[in-house]
N, C-alpha and C positions, 0 to 999 in steps of 0.2 A: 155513713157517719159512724164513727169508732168512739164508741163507748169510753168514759172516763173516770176514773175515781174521783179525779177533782172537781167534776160540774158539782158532787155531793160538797165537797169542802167549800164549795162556794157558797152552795145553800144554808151552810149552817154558817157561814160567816153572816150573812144578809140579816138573820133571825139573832145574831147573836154580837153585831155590833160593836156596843159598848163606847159610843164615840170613837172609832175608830177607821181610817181609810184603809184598804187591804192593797199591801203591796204582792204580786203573784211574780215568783222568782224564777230561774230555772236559763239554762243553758240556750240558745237561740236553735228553732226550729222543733222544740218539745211540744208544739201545741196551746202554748200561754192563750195565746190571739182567739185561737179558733174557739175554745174552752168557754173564755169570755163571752164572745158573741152568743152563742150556744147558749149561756147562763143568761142574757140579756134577752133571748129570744124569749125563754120558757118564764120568768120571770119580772118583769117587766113591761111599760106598755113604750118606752123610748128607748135607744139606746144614743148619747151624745160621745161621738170616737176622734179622737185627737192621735193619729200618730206622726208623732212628732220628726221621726226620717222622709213621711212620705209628705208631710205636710210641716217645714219649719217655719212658716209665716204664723203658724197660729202659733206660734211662741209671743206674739204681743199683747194674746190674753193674758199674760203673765208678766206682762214689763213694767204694770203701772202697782196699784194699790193694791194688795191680795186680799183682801176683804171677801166672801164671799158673795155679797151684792156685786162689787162690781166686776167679779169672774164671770156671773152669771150674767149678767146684764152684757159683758164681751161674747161671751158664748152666743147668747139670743142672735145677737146680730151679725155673727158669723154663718150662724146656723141657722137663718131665720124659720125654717122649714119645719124646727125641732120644738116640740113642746116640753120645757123644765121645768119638771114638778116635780118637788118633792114627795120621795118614796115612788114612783111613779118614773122615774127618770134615771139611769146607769150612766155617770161620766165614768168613761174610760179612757186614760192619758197611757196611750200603746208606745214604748221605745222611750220613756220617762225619761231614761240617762241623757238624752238629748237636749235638754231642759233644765237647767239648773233651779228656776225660780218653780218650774214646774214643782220640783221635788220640793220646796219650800214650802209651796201653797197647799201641799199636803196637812199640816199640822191644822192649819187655819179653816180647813173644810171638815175637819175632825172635833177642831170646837164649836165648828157652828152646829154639827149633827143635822141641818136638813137635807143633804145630800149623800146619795149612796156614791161613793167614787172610789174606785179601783185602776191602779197604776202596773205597771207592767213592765219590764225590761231583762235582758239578756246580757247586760254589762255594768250594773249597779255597783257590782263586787271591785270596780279598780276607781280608778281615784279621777280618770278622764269628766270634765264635767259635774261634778263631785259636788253637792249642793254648801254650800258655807255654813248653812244650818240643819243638819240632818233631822226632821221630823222625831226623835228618841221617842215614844211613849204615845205616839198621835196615831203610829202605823201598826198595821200586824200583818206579819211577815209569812206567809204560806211558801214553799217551795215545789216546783212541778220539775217531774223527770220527763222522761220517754217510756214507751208503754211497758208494764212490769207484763209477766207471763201469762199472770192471770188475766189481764186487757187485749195480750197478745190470742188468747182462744176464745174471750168471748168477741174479737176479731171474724173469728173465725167460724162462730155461729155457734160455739160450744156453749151450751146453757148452762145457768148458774147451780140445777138441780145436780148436775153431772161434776161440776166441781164440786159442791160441797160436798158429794158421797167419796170423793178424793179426800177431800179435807177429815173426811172423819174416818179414813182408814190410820190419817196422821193421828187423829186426837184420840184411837183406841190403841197405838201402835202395833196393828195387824197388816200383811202383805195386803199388798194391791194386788188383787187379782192379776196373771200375771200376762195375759191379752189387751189387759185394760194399762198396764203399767208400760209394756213396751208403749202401745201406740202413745201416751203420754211422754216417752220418753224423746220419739218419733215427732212429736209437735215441737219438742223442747231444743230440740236439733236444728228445728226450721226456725224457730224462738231465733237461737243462737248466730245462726245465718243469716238472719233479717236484719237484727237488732230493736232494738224500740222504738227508732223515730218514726211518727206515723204518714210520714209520706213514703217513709219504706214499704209500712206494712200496708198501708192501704194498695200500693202495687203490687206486692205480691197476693194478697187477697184477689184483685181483680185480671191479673194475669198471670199467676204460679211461674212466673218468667225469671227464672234468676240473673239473668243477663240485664232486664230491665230494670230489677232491682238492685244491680252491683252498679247500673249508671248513676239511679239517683242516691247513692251509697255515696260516692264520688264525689258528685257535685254539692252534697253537705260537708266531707271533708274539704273541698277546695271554700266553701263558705267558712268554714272555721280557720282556714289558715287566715282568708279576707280580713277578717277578723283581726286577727294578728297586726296584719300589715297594718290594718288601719286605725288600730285605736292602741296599741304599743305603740310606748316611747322608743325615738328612732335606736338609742344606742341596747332598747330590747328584742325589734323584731326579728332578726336574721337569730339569734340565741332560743328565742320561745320557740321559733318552728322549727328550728332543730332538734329541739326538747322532747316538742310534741309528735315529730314527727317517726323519734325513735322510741316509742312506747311499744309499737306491735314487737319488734329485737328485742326490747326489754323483757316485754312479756309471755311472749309466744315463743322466744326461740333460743332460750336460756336455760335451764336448769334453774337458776338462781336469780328471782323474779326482783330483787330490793334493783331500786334505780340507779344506775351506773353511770357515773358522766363521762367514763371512760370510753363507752357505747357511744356518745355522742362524737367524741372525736379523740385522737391519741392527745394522751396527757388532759384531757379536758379537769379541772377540779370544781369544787363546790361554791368556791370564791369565785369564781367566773358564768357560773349558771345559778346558782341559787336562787336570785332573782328574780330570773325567768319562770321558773319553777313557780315562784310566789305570784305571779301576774297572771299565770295562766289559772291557777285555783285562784284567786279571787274574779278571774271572766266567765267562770262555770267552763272551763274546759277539762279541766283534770278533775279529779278526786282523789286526795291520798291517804294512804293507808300504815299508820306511824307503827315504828318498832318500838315497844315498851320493854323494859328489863324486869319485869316483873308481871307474874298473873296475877292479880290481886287487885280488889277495887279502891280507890277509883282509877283506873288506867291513864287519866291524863297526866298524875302524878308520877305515874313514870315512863312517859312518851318520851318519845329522842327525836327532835324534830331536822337531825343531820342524816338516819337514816329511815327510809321510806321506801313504799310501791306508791307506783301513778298511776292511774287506771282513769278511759276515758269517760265520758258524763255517758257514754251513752255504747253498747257493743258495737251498732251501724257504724259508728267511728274508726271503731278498731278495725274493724274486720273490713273497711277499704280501705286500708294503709297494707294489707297484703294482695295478693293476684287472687283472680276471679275463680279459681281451681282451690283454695281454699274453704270455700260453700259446700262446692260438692264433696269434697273431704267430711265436711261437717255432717252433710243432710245425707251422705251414706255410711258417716259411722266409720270410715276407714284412715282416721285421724291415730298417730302413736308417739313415743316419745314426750319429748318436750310441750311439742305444740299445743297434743291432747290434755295435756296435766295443766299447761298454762292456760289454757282457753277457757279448760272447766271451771281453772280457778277465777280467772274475769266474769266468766258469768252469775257466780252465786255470790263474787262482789258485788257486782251489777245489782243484784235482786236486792241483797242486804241494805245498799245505799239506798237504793231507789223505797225502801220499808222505811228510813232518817237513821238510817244507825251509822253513829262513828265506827270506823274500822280499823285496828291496831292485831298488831301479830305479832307473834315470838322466835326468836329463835336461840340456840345457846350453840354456839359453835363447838366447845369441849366437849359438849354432853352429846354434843352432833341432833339436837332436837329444836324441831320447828313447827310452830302451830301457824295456820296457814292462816285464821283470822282468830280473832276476839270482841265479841261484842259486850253489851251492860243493858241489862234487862233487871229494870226493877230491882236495880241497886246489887244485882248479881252479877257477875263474872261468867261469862259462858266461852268456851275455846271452843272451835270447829277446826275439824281439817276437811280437806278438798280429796275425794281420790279419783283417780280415771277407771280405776276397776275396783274393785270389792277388798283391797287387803287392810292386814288390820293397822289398828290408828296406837302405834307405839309411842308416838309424844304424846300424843291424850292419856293412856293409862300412866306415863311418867308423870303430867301434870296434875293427872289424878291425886296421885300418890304421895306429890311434895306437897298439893295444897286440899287440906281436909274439907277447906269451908267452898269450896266449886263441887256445886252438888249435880251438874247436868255437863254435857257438852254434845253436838252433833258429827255426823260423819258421815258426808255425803257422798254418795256412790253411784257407781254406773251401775245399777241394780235396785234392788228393791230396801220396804222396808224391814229391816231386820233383829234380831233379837237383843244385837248390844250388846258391847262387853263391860259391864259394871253400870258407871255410870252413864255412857256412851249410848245416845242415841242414833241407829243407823238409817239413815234417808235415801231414798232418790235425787237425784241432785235437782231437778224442778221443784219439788217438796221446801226449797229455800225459799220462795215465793211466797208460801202459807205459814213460814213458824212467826 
């Protein structure tokens, strides 16, 4: 069983209410389900499970009056097996988007407050099925990734004592001892090679087989194309999997990571894909990352939403959209070029996302200077660049210098923690996991 950070956000949702039903978001195949269960097991003395893919009959709990009497009173006798007691009892409605009135009945279980109910899905985000009345102010919305790095070792049996003495070599800014920092470096490789999804990692946990794990690699990417086919509007799908499909070109095998529709196909434009682009971020399949013209907070106000990096919900995605010779590249280190520089940078995207941060990056063509991301931490402005080895971070000290009030920025490295030039915090590139 692979440890989570969400069963915790679940628990403090349960304690912390507030008339409210928890909707749990996230990309298909992140774990939503199992999570659930998991929290119903240790919590609870029933759990009542509607998924509404495997099960669309019980969609006629939801066709008559939404009242919660008489939801409840369908449920009894659907489920007659099931005891529903308030506080005492988890309705979970698993694949929600299936269910229009499902999502409705949401708000109405929220005013009544005697039931705990948690809704679920992996395609909220498009407009398929799309409830008439969206629950506004009845729901609270959590979002679940695939396993971040830290989930990825205690995977792996790595104890929490062993991480936090990591964490506080960050929080004195002292080198990691430098036995202890390779082999961190060394899990971080395999991190990168697995990806997050935990049916990845639980196979390679249970058989160190990277062949086994580049199959079920695979068969998550042929799910997410499924995906595609089947819940894109017809005159979208052949466009989104093309989109989706050239992100590893885009990002592994370029120099120049902003998304290119030219990549997709000669003469491709923005008027012809854009679209697609938009359908697949709102199915949790992409993640983007906006080019702002400015460092300065608040960054949305100067995002440019015509140019952008894609990057997938999850590394496992990316990383079987290449050949299976790519891994071992990874997990021995003898990655160069492009690839290396590109990879590194998806994965401390990876981490950053998966911690809720908006991701924006700079670049100024004249000045020839690129900040490889940009986050906002407590109303600050932070720039990071991405390196594959240790050189130094020349648009950081530029951006230093034009903007007085960015008082920090990071620079993560194939190497350790280091002394910094000014303001410039230097990291480990797994170290993006803990800031």
């Amino acid at each position: 069983m692979l440890k989570r950070k969400a069963l915790q956000q679940l628990k403090y949702w349960a304690g912390h209410k507030d008339k409210k039903c928890l909707v749990l978001q996230g990309a298909r195949q992140v774990g939503k389900t199992y999570i659930i269960e998991r929290f119903a097991e240790e919590s609870y003395e029933e759990l009542v499970e509607i998924n509404f893919k495997e099960m669309p009959s019980a969609m006629e709990i939801f066709s008559g009056d939404l009242t919660v009497d008489n939801m409840v009173m369908a449920l009894r006798f659907r489920f007659p097996d099931k005891r529903i007691v308030p506080g005492k009892t988890l309705i979970f409605l698993d694949e929600i988007q299936e269910c229009e009135q499902a999502i409705t009945s949401l708000k109405f279980w929220a005013m009544d407050n005697r039931y705990d109910v948690i809704a679920s899905g992996s395609l909220l985000g498009i407009d398929y099925n799309r409830a008439s009345s969206y629950p506004v102010g009845y729901v609270e919305i959590q979002r679940m990734h695939g396993l971040d790095f830290e989930e990825f070792l205690w995977g792996l049996g790595i104890g929490g004592e062993l991480i936090a003495s990591i964490q506080s070599y960050l929080e004195q800014r002292k080198p990691v001892p430098e036995f202890v920092n390779n082999q961190m470096m060394g899990y971080y490789r395999t991190y990168i090679a697995t990806g997050g999804m935990p049916e990845v990692i639980q196979k390679y946990i249970d058989t160190k087989d990277f062949r086994e794990v580049n199959a079920i690699q695979k068969n998550l990417l042929q799910g997410y194309l499924y995906d595609i086919a089947h819940y894109a509007k017809a005159e979208e799908k052949i466009k989104a999997e093309k989109c989706y499909l050239t992100l590893a070109r885009q990002l592994l095998d370029k120099e120049n990571h902003k998304f290119q529709y030219k990549e997709i196909e000669h003469g491709a434009r923005a008027q012809k894909y854009y679209s697609s682009i938009e359908w697949l971020l709102r199915a949790d399949i992409v993640q983007l990352c906006n080019l702002v013209t400015d460092v300065r907070y608040d960054l949305e106000d100067y995002s440019r939403d015509d140019f952008f990096r894609a990057y997938t919900t999850d590394l496992s995605l990316l990383i079987a959209m290449k050949d299976f010779s790519l891994k071992q590249h990874i997990v021995e280190n003898t990655l160069s070029g492009n690839t290396k520089g590109g990879l590194y940078e998806c994965a401390v995207a990876d981490a950053l996302l998966k911690k809720g941060y908006s991701l924006y990056y700079y670049k100024n063509e004249s000045a020839k200077r690129e900040i490889d991301f940009i986050i906002q931490v407590d109303g600050q402005v932070v720039p990071i660049e991405v390196k594959s080895g240790n050189g130094r971070a020349n648009s950081l000290n530029a951006i230093f210098k034009k903007n007085e009030g960015i008082s920090y920025g990071y620079k993560f490295v194939d190497g350790n923690i280091g002394d910094g030039e000014g303001r410039i915090i230097t990291l480990p590139l797994y170290m993006a996991a803990f800031i």
